[in-house]
N, C-alpha and C positions, 0 to 999 in steps of 0.2 A: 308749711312746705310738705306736710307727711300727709296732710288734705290732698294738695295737690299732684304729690306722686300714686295716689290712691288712685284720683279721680284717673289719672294718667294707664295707670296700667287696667285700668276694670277696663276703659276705652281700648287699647291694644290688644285687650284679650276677648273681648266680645265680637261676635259675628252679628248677620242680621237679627235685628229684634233682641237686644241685649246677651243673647246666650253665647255665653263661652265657646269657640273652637274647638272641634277635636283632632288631637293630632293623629295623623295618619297610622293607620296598623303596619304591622311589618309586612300581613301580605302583601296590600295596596303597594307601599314604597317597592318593596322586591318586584310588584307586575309591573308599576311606571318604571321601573329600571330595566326592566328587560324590553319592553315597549320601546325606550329610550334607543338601548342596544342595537335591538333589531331593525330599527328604524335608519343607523348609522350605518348597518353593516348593508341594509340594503341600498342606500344613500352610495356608498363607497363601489360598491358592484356595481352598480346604475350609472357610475361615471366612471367605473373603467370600462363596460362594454362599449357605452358612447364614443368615447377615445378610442377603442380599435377599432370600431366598426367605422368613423372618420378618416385614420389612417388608411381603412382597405377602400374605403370609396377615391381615397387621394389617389393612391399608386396606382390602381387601373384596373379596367373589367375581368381582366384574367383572373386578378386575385378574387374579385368580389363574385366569381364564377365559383371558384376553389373554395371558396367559404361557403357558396350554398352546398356543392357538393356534400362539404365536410359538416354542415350542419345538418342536410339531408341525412346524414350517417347515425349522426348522433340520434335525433331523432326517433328515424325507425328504430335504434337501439331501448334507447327507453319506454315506448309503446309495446316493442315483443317482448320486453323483460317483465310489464305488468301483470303478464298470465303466466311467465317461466316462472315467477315469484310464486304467485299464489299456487301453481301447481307442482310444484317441483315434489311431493312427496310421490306425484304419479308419474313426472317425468324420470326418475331417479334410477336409473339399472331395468329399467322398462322397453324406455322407446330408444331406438339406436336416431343417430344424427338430427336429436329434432331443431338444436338451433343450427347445426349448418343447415338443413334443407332450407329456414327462413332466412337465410343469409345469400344462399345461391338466388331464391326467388326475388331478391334486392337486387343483386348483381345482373343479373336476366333484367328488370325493370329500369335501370340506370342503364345499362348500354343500351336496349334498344330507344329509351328516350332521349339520352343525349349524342347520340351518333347521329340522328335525325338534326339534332341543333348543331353541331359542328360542320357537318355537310350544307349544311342551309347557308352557316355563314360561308365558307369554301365558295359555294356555289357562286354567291356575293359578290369575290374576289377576284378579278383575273389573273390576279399574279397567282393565288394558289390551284388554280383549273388541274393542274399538273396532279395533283392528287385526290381528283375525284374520278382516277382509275381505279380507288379503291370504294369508292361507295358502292358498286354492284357485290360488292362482300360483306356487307352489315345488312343485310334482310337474311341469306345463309346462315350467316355466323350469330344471327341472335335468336333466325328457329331453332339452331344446333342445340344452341346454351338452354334453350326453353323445351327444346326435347329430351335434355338430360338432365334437367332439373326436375320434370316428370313424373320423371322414370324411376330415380331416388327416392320420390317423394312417396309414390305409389309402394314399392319395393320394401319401403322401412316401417309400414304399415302394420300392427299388429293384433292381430285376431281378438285380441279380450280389450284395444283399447281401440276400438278403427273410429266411435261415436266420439271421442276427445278428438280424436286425429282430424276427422273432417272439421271439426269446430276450427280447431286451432289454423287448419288450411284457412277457412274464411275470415278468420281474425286477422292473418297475415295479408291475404288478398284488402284487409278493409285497410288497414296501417300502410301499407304501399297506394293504396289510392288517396288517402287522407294525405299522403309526402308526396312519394315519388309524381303523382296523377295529377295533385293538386299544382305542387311546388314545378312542374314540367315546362313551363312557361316562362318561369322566372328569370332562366337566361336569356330569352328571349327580350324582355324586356330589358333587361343589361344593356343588350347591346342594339336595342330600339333609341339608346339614347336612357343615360341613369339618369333623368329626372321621371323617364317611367317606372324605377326601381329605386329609387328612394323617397319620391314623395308620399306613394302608398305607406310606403314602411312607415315614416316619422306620423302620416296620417291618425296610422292604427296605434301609435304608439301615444298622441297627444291623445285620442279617444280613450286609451286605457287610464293614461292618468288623470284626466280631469273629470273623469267619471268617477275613480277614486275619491277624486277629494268633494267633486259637487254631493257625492252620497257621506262623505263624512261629515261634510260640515250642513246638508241639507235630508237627511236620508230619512226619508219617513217623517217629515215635518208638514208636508202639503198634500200627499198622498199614500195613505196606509196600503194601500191594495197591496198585497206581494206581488212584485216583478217578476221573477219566475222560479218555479217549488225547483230543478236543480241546483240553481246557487241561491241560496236563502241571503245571504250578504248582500245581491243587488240591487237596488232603487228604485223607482221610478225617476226618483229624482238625479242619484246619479248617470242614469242611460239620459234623459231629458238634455242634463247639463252638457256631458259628455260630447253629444252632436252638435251642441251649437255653437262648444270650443273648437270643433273640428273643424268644422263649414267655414268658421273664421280665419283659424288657420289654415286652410288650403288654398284660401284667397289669396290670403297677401304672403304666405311661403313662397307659392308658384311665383306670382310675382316677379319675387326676389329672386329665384333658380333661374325665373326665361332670359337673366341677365349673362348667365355664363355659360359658354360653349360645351365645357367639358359635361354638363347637366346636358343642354338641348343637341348635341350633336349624334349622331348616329356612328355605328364605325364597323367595319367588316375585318380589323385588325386584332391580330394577338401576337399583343405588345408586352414585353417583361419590363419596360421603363413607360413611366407617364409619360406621355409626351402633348404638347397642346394640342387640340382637337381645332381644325376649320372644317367648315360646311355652310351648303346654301341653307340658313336657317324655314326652316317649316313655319310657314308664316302664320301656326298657331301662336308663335313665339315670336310677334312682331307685333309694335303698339296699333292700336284700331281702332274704331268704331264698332260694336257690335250690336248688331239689331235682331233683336230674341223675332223667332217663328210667333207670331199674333195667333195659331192655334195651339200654343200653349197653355193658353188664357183662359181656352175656352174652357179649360176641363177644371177651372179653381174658380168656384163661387168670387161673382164681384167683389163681393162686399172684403175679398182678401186681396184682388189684384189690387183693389184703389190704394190699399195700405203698402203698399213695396213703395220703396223713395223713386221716384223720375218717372213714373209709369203716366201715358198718357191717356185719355179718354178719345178717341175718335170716331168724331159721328158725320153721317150723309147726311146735305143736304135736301131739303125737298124743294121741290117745284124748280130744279134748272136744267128739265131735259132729258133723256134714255141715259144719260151719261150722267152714271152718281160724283157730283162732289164731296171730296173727304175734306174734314178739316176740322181741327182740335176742337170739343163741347163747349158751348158754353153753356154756362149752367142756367134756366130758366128761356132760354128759347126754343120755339115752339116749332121750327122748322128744323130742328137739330134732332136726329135720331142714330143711336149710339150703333157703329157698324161693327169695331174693334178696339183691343185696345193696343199701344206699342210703346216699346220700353226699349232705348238708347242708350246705351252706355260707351261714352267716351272716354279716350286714354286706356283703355283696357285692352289686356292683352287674351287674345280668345282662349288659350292655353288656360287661367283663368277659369271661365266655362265650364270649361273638363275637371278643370280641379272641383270646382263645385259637386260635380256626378260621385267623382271619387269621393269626395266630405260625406258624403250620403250614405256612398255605400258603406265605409267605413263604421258610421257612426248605426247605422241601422242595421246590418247584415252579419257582417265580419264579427261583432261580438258576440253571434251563433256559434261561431266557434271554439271560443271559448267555456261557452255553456257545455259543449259534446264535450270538451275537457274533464269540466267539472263533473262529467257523468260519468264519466268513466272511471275519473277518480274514486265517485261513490261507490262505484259497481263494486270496486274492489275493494276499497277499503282503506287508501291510500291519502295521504296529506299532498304528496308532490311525486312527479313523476322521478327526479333522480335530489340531487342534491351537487350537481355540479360547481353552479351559480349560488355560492354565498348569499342567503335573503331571499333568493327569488325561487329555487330548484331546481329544475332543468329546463331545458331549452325548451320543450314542449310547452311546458310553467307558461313562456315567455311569448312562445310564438303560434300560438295556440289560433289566435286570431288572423296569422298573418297568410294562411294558405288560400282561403276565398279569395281573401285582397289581392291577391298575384294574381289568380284566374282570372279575377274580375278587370286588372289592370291591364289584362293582355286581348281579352275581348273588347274592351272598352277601346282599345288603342286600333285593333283590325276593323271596327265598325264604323269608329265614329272619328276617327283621326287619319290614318294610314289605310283606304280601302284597298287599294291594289299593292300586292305585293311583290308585283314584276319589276324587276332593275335590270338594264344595258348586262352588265354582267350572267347574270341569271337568263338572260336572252340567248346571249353566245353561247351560253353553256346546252341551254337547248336546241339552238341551229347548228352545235355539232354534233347530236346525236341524232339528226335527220338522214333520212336517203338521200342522194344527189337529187332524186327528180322531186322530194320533199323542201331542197334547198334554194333548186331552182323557182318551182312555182311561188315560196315565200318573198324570194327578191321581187317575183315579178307584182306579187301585191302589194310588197310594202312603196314598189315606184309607182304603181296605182293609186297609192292614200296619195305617197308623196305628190303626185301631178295635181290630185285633189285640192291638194290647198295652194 
């Protein structure tokens, strides 16, 4: 028996190749434990932002308005505090009002951009026409705000520090463009209908985390090259993985969102209670057949178009006439010569499509953003921009990515989805600001089209 519990414990206590175990140092155990930690505490922040940011897409565009707002705020908060920080030994009893002038020049850039988007929707609306007697007063009233902010800024200027002062002007000018410039749009798409405001978002969100983990659990195993000298952390292989979880899910997301109205609907309301959303649905959001442009094709070497699933080979006939016969190749005939190729997808909803463009951008673009993050971070010297977000640090941390993606969601949506942005509403609203003899001549074209058809 005492044979047996030998032979018993040498086996328990040996690793590979007979050698004994070593138990872990107190470092190692103290880093997995913090490793542990922080893993939880991120884990636990990560599903309560998901939870509010669910509840504010529930109760309605207004709120989810309010939140960009107020996330727009925070924001530029922690971008201008990066250089108040590093320089405050020369901001200190020196320059009079240097963070109000960056504050005013916020306030100047928020009304004149969202005055432009609340008039837009009004405009939209008949029932609110009534107070688009006030929109001839938001071009005055935001040169005013933009002339005295100026004026301050020039005024507070001081002789032995004017070489910081301008810097710090073009820093502020770049952090309002990087927000306010980029994020401009956003409500726009709100109220385009929030499956243009939330799919991007969850997009760039699945792109950050699966890229995460494809370079943790792949990073530097198939490709050593450095991905790029800013963030030394990132992969080849997790940017690689990262897009092709994206692409997949924007597929079958979208999907899943063209099913409910309160996603595909558009709305010219501001509402303080949800309320259900009807509309003629935009028949990118209706099931199809979709038949891809055959000069698509032309620009991807064959030998990738034959590899996509469903893709056809379509070749002319020869010898039946001026008038070319098409008809699917067949392979080894000699009168078959290859004209195009076409690729049919049934059951799909074209919306779909677009989600594809977005997967793209998402996965290839938008995490440029991130990177200017990371550089900025470097420049100064900083780990996170604030420490709001338990795990994550600030909102900046967080959303770093997400500014291109709204731009690009909001061109992508006037290009290639929505080209005309004229509605009945927005019409009347323009044939009341015409001259009588401007309103006459319009009737009399518009019963000229009308006779037309």
């Amino acid at each position: 028996s005492n044979s047996n519990s030998n032979s018993n414990s040498n086996s328990s206590n040996s690793g590979d190749g007979g050698r004994p175990r070593r138990a872990m140092g107190k470092d190692a155990v103290a880093k997995d434990e913090r490793r542990a930690s922080k893993f939880l505490i991120r884990a636990v922040s990560g599903l309560i932002l998901v939870s509010g940011f669910s509840l504010v897409l529930y109760i309605g565009h207004v709120y989810i308005c309010a939140l960009v707002a107020l996330v727009e705020i925070f924001l530029f908060r922690e971008l201008v505090k990066v250089r108040y920080n590093t320089f405050f030994h020369i901001i200190e009893d020196t320059i009079p009002m240097f963070r109000t002038t960056q504050w005013l020049w916020f306030c100047v850039a928020i009304f004149y951009t969202y005055s432009d988007f609340v008039f837009d929707v009004i405009k939209s609306n008949t029932a609110l026409h009534y107070l688009l007697i006030y929109d001839k007063l938001k071009t005055p009233l935001a040169f005013a705000l933009y002339s005295g902010t100026f004026i301050i800024t020039i005024a507070t200027m001081q002789t032995g520090h004017i070489k910081f002062q301008l810097n710090q002007l073009c820093w502020t000018i770049v952090v309002l463009c990087l927000t306010v410039g980029q994020l401009k749009y956003v409500m726009h798409n709100v109220y385009n209908g929030l499956f243009w405001f939330a799919l991007p978002l969850m997009l760039v969100i699945t792109n950050d985390c699966f890229a995460y983990i494809c370079g943790m659990l792949c990073g530097r195993k198939f490709i050593r090259r450095p991905f790029i000298a800013l963030s030394p952390n990132k992969t080849w292989e997790g940017f690689i993985g990262g897009a092709i979880f994206t692409i997949i899910m924007g597929w079958y997301l979208s999907r899943i969102m063209a099913h409910f109205t309160w996603f595909t609907c558009p709305t010219n309301q501001f509402r303080l209670l949800p309320e259900r959303l009807e509309c003629e649905l935009d028949p990118i959001f209706l099931e199809a057949s979709s038949i891809f442009n055959p000069q698509v094709f032309e620009i991807i070497p064959d030998a990738f178009v034959k590899m996509i699933p469903g893709i056809v080979d379509i070749c002319a006939v020869d010898g039946d006439g001026d008038a070319a016969v098409l008809t699917p190749c067949i392979s080894g005939e000699e009168t078959h010569t290859h004209h195009h190729f076409e690729l049919v997808l049934k059951n799909v909803f074209p919306v779909q499509i677009h989600a594809l463009g977005l997967a793209a951008f998402a996965s290839l673009v938008a995490p440029f953003g991130g990177f200017l993050a990371s550089a900025i971070k470097r420049a100064y010297g900083i780990k996170d921009f604030d420490s709001i977000i338990p795990g994550h640090g600030g909102l900046m941390d967080r959303l770093d990515c997400q500014f291109m993606m709204a731009l690009f969601t909001w061109v992508h949506y006037n290009t290639f989805v929505k080209m005309a942005t004229v509605s009945v509403p927005k019409m009347i609203y323009m044939y009341s600001l015409m001259k009588e003899s401007e309103q006459e001549e319009f009737l009399e074209r518009i019963m000229e089209l009308s006779g037309k058809k």
